[in-house]
N, CA, C and O of each residue as an XYZ file, in Angstrom:
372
protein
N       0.822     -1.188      0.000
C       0.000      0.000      0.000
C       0.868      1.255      0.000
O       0.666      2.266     -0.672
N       2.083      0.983      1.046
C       2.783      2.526      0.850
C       3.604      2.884     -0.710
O       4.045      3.940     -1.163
N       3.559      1.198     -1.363
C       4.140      1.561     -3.231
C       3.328      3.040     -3.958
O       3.722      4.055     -4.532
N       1.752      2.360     -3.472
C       0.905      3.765     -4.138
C       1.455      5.001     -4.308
O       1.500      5.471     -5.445
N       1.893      5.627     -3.350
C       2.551      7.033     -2.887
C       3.940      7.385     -3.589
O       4.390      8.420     -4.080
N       4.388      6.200     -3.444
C       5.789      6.213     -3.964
C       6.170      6.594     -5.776
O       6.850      7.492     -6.273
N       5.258      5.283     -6.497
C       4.895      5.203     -7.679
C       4.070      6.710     -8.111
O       4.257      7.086     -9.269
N       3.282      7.468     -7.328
C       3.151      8.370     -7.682
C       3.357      9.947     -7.819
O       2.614     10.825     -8.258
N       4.721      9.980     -7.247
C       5.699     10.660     -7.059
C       6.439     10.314     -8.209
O       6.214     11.076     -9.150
N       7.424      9.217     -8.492
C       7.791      9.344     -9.511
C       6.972      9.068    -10.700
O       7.642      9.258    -11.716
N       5.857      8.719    -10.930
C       5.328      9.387    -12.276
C       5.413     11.222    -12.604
O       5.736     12.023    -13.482
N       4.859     11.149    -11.176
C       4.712     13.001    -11.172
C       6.259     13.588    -11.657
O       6.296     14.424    -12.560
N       7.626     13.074    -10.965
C       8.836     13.741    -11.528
C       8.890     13.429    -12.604
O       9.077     14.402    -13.334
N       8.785     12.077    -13.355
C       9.232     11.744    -14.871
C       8.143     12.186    -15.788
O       8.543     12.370    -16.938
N       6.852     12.409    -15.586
C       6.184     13.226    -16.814
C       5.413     14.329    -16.651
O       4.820     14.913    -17.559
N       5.417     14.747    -14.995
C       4.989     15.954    -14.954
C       5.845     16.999    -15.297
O       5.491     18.075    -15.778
N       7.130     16.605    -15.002
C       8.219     17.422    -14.676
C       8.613     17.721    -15.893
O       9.674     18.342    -15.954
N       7.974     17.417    -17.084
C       8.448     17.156    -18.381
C       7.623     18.174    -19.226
O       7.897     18.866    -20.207
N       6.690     18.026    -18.589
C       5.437     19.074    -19.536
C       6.013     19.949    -19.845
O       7.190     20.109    -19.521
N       5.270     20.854    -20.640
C       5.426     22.484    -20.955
C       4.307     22.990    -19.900
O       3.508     22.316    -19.250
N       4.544     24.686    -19.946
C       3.917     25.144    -19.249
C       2.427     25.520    -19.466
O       1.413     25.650    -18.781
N       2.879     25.653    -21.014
C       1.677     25.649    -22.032
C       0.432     24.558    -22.151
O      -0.689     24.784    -22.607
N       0.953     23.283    -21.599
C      -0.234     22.031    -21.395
C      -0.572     21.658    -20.612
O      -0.949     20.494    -20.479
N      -0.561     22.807    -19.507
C      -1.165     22.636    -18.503
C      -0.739     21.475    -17.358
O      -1.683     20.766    -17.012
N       0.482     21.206    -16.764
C       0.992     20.263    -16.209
C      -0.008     20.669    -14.718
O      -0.513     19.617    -14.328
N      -0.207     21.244    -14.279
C      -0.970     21.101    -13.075
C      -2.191     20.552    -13.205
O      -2.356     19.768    -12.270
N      -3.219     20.592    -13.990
C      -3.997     19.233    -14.327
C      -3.293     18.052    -14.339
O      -3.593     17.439    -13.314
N      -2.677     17.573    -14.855
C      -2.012     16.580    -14.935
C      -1.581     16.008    -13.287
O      -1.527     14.792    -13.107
N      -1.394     16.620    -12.548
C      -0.555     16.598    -11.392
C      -1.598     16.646    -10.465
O      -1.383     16.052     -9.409
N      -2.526     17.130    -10.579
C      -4.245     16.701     -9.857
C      -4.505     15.288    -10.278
O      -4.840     14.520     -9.376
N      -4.405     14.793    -11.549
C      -4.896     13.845    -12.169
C      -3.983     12.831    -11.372
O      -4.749     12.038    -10.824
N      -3.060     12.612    -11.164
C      -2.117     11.351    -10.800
C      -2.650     11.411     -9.038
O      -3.144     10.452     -8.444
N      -2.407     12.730     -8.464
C      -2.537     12.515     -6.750
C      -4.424     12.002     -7.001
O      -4.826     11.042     -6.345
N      -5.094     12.502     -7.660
C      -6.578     12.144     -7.379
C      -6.142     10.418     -7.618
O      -6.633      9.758     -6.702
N      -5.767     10.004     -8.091
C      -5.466      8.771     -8.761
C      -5.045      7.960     -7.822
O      -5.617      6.891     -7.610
N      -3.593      8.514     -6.879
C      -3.000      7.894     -5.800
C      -3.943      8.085     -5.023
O      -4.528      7.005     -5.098
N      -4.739      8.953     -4.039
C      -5.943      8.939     -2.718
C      -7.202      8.133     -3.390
O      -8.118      7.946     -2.589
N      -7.399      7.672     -4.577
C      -8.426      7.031     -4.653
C      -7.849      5.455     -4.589
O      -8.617      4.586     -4.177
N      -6.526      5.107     -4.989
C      -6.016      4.015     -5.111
C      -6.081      3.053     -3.541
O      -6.585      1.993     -3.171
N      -5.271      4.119     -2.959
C      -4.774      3.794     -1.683
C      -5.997      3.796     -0.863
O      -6.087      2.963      0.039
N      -7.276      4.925     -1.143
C      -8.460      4.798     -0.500
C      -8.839      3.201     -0.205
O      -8.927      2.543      0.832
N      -9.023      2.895     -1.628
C      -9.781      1.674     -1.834
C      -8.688      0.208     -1.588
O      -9.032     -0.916     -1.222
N      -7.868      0.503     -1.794
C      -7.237     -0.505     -1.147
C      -6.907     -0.746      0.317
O      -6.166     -1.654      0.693
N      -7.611      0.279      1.253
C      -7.365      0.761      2.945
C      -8.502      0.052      3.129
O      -8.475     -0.916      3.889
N      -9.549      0.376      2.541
C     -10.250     -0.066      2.458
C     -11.209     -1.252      2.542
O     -12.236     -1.564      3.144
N     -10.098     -1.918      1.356
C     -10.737     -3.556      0.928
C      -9.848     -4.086      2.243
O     -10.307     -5.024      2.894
N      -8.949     -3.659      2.515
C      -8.014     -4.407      3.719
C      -8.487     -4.411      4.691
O      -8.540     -5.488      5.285
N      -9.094     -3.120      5.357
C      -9.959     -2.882      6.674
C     -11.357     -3.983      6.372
O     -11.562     -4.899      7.168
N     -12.103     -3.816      5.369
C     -12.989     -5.106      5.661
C     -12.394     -6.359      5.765
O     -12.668     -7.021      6.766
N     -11.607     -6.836      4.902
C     -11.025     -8.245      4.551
C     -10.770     -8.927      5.977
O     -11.099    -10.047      6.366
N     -10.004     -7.789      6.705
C      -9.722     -8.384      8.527
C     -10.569     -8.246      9.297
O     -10.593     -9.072     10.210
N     -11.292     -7.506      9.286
C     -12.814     -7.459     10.109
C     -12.443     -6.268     11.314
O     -12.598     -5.991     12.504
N     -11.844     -5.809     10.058
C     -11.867     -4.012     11.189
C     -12.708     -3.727     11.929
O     -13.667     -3.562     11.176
N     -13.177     -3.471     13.309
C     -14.186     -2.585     13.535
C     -15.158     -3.177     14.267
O     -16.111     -2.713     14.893
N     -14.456     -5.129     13.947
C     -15.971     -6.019     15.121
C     -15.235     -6.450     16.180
O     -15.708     -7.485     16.648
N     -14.045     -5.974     16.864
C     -13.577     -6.348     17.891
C     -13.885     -5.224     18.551
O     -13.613     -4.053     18.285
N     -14.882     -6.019     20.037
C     -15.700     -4.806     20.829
C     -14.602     -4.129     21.503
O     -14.567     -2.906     21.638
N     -13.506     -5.107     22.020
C     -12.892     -4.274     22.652
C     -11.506     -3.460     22.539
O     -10.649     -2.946     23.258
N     -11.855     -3.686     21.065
C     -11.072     -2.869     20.690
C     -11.009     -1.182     20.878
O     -12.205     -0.907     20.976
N     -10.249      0.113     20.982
C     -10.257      1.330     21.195
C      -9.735      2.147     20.103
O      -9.018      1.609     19.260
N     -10.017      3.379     20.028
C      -9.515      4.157     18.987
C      -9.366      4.040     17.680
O     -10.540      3.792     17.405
N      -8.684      4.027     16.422
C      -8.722      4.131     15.519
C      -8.735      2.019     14.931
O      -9.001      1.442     13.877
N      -8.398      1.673     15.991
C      -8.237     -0.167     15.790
C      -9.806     -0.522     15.593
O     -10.369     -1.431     14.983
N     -10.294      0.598     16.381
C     -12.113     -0.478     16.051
C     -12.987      0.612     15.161
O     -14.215      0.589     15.245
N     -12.444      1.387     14.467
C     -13.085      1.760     13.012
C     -13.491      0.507     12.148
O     -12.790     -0.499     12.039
N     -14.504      0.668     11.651
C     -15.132     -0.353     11.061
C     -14.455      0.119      9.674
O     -13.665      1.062      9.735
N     -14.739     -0.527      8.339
C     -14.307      0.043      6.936
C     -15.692      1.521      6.503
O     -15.856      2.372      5.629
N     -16.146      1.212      7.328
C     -16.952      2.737      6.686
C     -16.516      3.394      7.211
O     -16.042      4.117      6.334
N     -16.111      4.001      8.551
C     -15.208      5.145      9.218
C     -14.526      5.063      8.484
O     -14.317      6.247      8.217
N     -13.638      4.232      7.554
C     -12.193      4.723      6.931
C     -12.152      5.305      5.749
O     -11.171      5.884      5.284
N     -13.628      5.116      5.028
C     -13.808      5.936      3.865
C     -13.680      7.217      3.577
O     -13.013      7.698      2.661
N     -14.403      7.836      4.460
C     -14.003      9.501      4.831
C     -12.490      9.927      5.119
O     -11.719     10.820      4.767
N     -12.485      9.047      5.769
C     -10.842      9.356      6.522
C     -10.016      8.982      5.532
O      -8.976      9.632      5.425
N     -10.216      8.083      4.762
C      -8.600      7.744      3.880
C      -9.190      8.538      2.502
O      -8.354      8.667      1.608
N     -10.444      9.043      2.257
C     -10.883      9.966      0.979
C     -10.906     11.035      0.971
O     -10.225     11.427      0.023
N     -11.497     12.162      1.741
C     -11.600     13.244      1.963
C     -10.289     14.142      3.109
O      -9.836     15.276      2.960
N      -9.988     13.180      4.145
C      -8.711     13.550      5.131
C      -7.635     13.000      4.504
O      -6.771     12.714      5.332
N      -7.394     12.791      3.631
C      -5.882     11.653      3.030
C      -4.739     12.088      3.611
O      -4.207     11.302      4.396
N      -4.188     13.211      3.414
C      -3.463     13.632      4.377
C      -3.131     13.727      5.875
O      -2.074     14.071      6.402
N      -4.585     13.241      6.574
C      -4.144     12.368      7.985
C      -4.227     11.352      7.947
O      -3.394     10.483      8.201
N      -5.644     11.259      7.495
C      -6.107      9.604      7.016
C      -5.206      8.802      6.549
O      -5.513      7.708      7.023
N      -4.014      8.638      5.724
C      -3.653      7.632      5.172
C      -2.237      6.837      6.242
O      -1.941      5.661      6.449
N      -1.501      8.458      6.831
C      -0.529      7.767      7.721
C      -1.450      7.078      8.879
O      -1.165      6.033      9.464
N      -2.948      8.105      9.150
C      -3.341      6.902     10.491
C      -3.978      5.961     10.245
O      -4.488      5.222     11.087
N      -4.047      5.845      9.082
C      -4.684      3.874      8.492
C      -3.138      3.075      9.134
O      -3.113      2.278     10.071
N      -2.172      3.461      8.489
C      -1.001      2.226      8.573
C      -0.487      2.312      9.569
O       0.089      1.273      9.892
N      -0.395      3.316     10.438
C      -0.469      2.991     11.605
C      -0.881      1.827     12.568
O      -0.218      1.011     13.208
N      -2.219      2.053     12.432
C      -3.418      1.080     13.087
C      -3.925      0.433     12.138
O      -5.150      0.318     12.079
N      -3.024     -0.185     11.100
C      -3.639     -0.872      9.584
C      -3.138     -2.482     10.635
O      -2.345     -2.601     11.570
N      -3.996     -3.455      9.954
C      -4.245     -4.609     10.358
C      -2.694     -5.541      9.889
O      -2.353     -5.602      8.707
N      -2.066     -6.060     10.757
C      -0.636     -6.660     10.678
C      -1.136     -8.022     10.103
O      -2.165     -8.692     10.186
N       0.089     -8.118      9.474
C      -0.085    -10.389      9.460
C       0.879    -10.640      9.748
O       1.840    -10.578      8.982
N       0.955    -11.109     11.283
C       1.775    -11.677     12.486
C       2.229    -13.489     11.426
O       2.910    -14.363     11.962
């Protein structure tokens, strides 16, 4: 999951960085990050259900978000949301 971020950074240096100024490279550069927060959304996502985020009662804080709390948070907050998914993202011990 943290490849997402990575991979989209260097797309952004190798063909944003390339544009003219004239074709509008900042569209372009919306287009890839919308691309990475929807990627990483949905893959926080499919992971938080897959482990059963959210049905351990006694669980506290961000560990017993169910996968619908994380939608908002890893879509609209991405910028907190995504470091505090992996944080409290589900391990395989």
């Amino acid at each position: 999951m943290i490849a997402v971020p990575v991979v989209g950074a260097i797309v952004a240096l190798l063909w944003i960085a390339r544009v003219n100024v004239l074709e509008e490279p900042f569209s372009k550069l919306l287009i890839v990050a919308g691309a990475v927060v929807a990627l990483t959304a949905l893959l926080g996502i499919l992971e938080a259900f897959l482990s059963g985020s959210g049905s351990d009662e006694n669980a506290s804080g961000p560990a017993a978000y169910g996968p619908v709390l994380w939608i908002p948070l890893l879509t609209l907050g991405w910028i907190v949301g995504f470091p505090l998914y992996l944080k409290h993202a589900p391990r395989a011990d």
